[in-house]
C-alpha positions, 0 to 999 in steps of 0.5 A, spaced: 500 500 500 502 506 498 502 511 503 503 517 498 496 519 499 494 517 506 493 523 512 500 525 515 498 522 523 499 528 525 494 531 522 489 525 524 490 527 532 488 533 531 482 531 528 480 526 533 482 532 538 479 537 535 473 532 535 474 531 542 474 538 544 468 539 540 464 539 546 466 545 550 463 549 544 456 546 545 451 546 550 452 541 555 445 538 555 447 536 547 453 533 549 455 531 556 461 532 559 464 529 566 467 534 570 471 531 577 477 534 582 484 533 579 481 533 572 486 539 570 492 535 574 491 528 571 490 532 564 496 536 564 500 529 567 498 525 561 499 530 556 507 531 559 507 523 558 505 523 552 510 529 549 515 526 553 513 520 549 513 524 542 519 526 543 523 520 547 521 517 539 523 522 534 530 522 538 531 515 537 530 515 530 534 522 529 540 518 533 539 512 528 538 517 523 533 513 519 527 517 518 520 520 522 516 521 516 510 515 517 508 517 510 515 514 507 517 507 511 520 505 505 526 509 506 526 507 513 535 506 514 535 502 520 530 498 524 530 502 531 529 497 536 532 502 542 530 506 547 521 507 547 521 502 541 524 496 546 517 497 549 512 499 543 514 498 536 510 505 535 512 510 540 510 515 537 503 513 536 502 511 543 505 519 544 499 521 539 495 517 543 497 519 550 496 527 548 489 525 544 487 521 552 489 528 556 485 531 552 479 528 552 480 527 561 481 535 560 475 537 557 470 531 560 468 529 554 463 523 553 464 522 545 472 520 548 469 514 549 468 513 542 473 517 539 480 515 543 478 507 541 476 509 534 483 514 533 487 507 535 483 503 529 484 508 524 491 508 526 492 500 526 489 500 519 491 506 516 497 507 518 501 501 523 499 495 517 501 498 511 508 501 515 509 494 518 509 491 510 515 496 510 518 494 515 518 486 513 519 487 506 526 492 508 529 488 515 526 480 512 526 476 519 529 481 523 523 485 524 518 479 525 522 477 531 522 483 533 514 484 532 514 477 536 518 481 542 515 488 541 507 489 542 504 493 537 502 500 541 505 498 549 
């Protein structure tokens, strides 16, 4: 599959965010929102997490010096096993995906119910699969091992 054409993952969080943050703009009675103490603090947690996580990924891939860009897997140069990607094949999506939770704890959002889960099956078939194709036809053998030993998101 060629990911020329697909939407760059970033721009898919940010959809799903601003899906997310919708409700703030309506009436609560249109959308619910669940409102609880600590709620700004546990965001605010997650969201460090998660850009820790962004970032921590990025690094690794600039230190091995292969690309960032999920839109080109196929000029992938090295298949980084260190650093976050001992513990997640997709450091950079489960960062994405820690942002988008701070997000949804944040505004209180009901609709994150749907969202949250929704954003991980897009990114699973849209993106993750046709990357992992890349990976195993670029690193034969090393990277099914590695698949073997390394979950997917965490």
């Amino acid at each position: 599959m060629n990911l020329s054409h697909k939407v760059p993952p970033l721009v898919v969080a940010l959809v799903f965010a601003a899906l997310i943050y919708l409700p703030v703009y309506l009436p609560a009675d249109f959308l619910p929102r669940l409102v609880f103490d600590g709620q700004n603090i546990m965001a605010l947690f997650v969201a460090i997490v998660g850009l820790g996580v962004v970032l921590l990924a990025i690094i690794s891939l600039i230190k091995l010096k292969t690309t960032i860009n999920p839109l080109t897997p196929e000029s992938a140069s090295a298949l980084v096993t260190t650093g976050l990607f001992k513990f997640s094949r997709n450091p950079m999506y489960l960062g994405m995906l820690l942002l988008i939770v701070s997000l949804w704890i944040n505004t209180g959002a009901v609709m994150g119910f749907i969202w949250v889960p929704a954003f991980v099956v897009y990114l699973n078939y849209f993106q993750i699969a046709p990357e992992e194709r890349a990976m195993k036809q670029l690193f034969p053998g090393r990277y099914e091992a590695y698949c073997q030993q390394v979950r997917r998101w965490f």
